[in-house]
N, C-alpha and C positions, 0 to 999 in steps of 0.2 A: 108757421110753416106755410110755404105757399102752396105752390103742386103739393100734392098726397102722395107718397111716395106709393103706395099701392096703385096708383095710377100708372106710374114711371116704370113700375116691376113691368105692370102687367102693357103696355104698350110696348116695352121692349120687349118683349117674349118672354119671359123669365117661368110664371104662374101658370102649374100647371091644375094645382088640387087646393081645393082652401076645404077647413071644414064649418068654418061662417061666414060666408064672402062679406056680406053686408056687414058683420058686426067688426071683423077687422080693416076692413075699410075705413069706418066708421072713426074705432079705436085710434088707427094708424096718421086719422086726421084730425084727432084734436087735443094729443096728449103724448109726451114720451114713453114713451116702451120700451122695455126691458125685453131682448129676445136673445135665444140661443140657437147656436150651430154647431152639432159637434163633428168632431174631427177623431178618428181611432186613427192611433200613432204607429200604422203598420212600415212605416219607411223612414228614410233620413230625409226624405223632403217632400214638400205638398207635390201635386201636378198638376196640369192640364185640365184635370176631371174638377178637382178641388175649386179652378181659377172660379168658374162660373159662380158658385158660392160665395165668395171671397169679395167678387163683383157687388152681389146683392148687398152683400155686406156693407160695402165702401157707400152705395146707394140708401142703404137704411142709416147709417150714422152721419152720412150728408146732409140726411133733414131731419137729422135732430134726436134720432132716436138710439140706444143703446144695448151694443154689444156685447154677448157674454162667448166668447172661445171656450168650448168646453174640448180639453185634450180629454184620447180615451184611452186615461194609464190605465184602468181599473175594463174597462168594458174588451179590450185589445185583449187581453188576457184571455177572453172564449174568443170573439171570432164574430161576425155581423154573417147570418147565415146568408142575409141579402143579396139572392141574383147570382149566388157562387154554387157550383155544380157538386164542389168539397168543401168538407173540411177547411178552416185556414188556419196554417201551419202555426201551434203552439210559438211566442217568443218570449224569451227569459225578462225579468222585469228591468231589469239592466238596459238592455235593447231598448223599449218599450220607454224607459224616461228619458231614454237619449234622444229618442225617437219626437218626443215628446217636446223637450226644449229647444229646438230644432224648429219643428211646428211653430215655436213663439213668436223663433227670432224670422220667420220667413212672413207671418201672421203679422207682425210690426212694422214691416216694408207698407203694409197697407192700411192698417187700419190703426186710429191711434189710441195707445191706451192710457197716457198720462192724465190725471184731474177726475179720475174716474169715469172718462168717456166712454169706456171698454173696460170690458173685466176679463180676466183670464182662470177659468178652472182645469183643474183635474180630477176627473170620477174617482183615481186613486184612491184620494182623500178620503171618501165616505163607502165607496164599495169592497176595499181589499179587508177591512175589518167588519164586516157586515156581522152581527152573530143573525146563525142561515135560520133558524126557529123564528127567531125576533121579525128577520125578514119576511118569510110565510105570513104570518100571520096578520104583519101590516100591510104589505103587498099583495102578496100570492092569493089572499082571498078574494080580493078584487076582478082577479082575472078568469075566465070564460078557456076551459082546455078546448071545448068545442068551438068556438068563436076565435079562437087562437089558431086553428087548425086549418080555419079558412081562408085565414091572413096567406097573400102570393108568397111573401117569403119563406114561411113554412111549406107550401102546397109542391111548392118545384122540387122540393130536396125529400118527401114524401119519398118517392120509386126510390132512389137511393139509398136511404135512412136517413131520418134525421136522430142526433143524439138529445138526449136529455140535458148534459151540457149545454149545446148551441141554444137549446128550447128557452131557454132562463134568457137570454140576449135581451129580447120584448120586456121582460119584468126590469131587469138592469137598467136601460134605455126610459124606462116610461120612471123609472125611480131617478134619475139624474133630474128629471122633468120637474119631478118633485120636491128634489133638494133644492134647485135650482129658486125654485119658487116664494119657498119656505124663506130662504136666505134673501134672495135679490128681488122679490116679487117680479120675476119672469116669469111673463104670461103666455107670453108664442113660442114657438120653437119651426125654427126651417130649415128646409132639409132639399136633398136630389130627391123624386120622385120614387127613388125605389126604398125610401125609408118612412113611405105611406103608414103603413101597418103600425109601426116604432111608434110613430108619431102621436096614432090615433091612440096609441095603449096609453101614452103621458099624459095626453088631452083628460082623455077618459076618469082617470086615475088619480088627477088634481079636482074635476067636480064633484068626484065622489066622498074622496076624504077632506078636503078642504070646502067643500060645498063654494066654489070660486068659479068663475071666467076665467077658459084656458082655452089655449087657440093653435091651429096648427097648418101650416101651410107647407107646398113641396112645388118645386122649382124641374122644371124640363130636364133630362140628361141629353147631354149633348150626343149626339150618335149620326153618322153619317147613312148617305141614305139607306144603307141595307140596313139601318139598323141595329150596325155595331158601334160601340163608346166608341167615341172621338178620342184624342191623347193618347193615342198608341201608334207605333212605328214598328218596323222590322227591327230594332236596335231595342224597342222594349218601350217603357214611356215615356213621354215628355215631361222632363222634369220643371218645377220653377228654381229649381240650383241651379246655377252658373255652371256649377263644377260635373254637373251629370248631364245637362244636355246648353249646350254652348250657348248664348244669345243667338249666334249666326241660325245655330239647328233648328231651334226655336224660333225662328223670325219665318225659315222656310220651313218648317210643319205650315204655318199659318199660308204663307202664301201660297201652294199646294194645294188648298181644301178644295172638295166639290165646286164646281160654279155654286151647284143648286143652295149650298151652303153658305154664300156670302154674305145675306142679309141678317138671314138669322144669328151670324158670329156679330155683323158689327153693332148690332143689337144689344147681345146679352154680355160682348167680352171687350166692350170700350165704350168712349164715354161720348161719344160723336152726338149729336144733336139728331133726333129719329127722320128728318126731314134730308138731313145729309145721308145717315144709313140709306133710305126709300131709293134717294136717287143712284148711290152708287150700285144699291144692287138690283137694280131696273137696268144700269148701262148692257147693251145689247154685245152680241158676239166675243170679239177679240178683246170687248174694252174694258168688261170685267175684270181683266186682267191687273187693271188700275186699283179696281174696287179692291184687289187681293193685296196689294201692293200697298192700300192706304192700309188694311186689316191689318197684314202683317207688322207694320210699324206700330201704328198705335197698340196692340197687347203688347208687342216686345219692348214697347216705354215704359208703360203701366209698368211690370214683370221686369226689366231691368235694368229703366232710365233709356233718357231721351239718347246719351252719347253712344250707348251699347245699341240702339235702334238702328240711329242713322248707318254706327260700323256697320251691322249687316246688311243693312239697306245697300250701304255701296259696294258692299260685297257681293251681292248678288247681283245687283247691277252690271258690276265690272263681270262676271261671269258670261252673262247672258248677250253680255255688247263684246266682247274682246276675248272670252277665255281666260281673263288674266286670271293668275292668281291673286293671293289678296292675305292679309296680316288674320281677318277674320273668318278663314275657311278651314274647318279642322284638319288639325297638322300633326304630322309624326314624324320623329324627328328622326334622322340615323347618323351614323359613322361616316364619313365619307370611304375609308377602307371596307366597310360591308358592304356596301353600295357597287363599288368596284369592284368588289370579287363576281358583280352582277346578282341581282336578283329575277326571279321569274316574276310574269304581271299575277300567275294566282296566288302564291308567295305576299305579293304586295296587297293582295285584296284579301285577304284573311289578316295580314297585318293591321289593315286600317280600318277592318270591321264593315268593309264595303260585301263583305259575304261573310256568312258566319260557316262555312267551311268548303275542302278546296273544291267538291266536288261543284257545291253551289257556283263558288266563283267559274269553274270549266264552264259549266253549262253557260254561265252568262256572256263568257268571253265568246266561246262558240256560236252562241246568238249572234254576237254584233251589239252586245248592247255595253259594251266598257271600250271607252278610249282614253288616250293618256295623250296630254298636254296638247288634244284637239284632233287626236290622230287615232281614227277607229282600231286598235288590233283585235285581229280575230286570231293570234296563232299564242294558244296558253304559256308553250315551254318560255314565249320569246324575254329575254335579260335584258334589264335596263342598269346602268351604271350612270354615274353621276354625268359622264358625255352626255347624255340624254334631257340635263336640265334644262327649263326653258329659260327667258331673261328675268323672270324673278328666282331662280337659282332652285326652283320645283319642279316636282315631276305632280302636275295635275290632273289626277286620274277621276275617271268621270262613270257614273253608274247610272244608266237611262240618260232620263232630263232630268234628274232631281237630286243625285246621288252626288258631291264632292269631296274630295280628300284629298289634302297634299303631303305628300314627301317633303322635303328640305332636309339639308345638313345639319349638323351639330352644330 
């Protein structure tokens, strides 16, 4: 191994917490490694938040070392109390290993598992039969109620309540550490930063019963400047499906972002060389703009191929130079007889989710900030019928700078 990839994490920004900087440094440069990153299967597909992880990933099995995907059939089942204000919503197990195979097949796009490169678990496995005494006694006495208490992810849901359920998450989590260990001799575990506490419980919890080197590190969340997660839209999250948030949608979330946030994304969320990141997000003024423009292509390669990039690349392009429409701008499609009986423009912006309801859309139309096929209206009731198409046969309705969606016929 040349570079140390501990080098590479931490020079791209990635490293936020180690809990032995020198010894996994150390580790990380002169010996393959067995680590994990798990993943609770709360959706049909990873996001935005995920990618970052996913990244490290792709970065720690490039030089050599070895992945364990730990899906969390078994841990989903309570709930990650981490950084959530409630409760998270009970899901039937059903959901949860759908949820979960899903996770693989999105988790294979990047990372490879054949020859035993990568390994793939599920907590399932070892936590849904747990007998809970057995557990106690091998686990539970390990752990500190007071010491536990102080941990942030317990501390914020304190005023609240926290349940007794959730409270078990840390034992759960630090026990995966464990299996993990026992089976694949995985020795680190990595994580977003706000699975600190988690982390430190499985550390903890393998020197104590296995008297071993165990190691734990936590990775930046991304969050923009105020401080809110990154990956979230009006529309909900940025998914890495296709089918829930388009390559186009997905290519502009990226181009979009903060100036202030440009370096730091070409950094942690593509594979650019740190000396090209430096310079693009140093370019001054207007020119950033480029630096966005390179951002957004490269994750929407990584995420879903070079062909799906460049469509939106020039989808956005053609927007921004000519208005045009374009094959990659999300589309809805209608009747050319509905169309004709005329539709109102707030009618059409609830239909295409550019408002999620009509009073939203009023208000925006009222502004000034929706025009259709380059043409500001400000008057809600006004009907557009298929007369109104432009020469790609769309009605191209526009929300701010940022907002696109087209009409077409059936």
């Amino acid at each position: 191994m040349s570079t140390n990839v501990y080098d590479t994490l931490l020079e791209r920004g990635f490293i936020e917490q180690t809990t032995h900087e020198a010894e996994i440094r150390e580790l990380l440069g002169k010996e393959k490694v067995t680590f994990y990153i798990g993943f609770d299967a709360t959706a049909d597909s990873l996001t935005a938040g995920h990618f970052l992880t996913i990244m490290a990933m792709m970065h720690m099995q490039r030089a050599g070392h070895r992945p364990i995907a730990l899906l969390g059939g078994g841990t989903t089942m309570i709930g990650d109390p981490s950084g959530k204000s409630d409760m998270r919503k009970l899901m039937t197990r059903e959901t949860i290993d759908y949820n979960a195979k899903r996770f693989y097949e999105q988790l294979s796009r990047f990372i490879t598992f054949d020859n035993d490169q990568a390994i793939i678990e599920n907590n399932a496995d070892w936590l849904l039969d747990l007998n809970y005494v057995e557990f106690l006694r091998e686990v539970g006495v390990h752990f500190s109620v007071n010491k536990m208490l102080t941990a942030e992810c317990y501390k914020q849901r304190m005023e609240k309540g926290l349940t007794f359920f959730e409270f078990n998450y840390m034992l759960m989590q630090s026990y995966d550490f464990l299996v993990l260990n026992r089976k694949h001799n995985c020795c680190l575990q990595l994580g977003g930063n706000d699975q600190w506490s988690n982390i430190l419980g499985g550390v903890d919890l393998i020197r104590r019963k296995e008297q071993k080197p165990a190691y734990g590190l936590t990775f930046k969340l991304l969050t923009t400047s105020e401080g809110i997660k990154m990956g979230k839209t009006m529309k909900g999250a940025v998914w890495l499906d296709a089918e829930k948030t388009s390559p186009y949608e997905f290519y502009q979330y990226w181009r979009n972002i903060e100036d202030v946030k440009v370096e730091e994304c070409l950094g942690l969320l593509t594979f650019l060389p740190m000396d090209e990141v430096r310079r693009l997000g140093s370019l001054p003024g207007a020119e950033i703009n480029q630096a966005k423009e390179v951002l957004a292509y490269e994750i929407t390669k990584i995420v879903h191929g070079e062909e799906e990039a460049k469509k939106a690349q020039d989808a956005a392009r053609a927007i921004f130079v000519h208005g045009a429409g374009s094959a990659d701008i999300p589309t809805t499609e209608m009747e050319k007889e509905e169309l004709d009986a005329g539709v109102d423009l707030i009618s059409l912006m609830v239909l295409t989710k550019l408002a999620a309801s009509r009073s939203e859309a009023r208000r925006l139309i009222q502004q000034g900030g929706v025009s259709v096929n380059e043409e500001k209206v400000t008057e809600f009731d006004r009907k557009f019928t298929s007369a109104d198409l432009n020469e790609e046969n769309a009605l191209l309705i526009k929300k701010g700078k940022k907002g696109y969606h087209q009409i077409k016929l059936e």
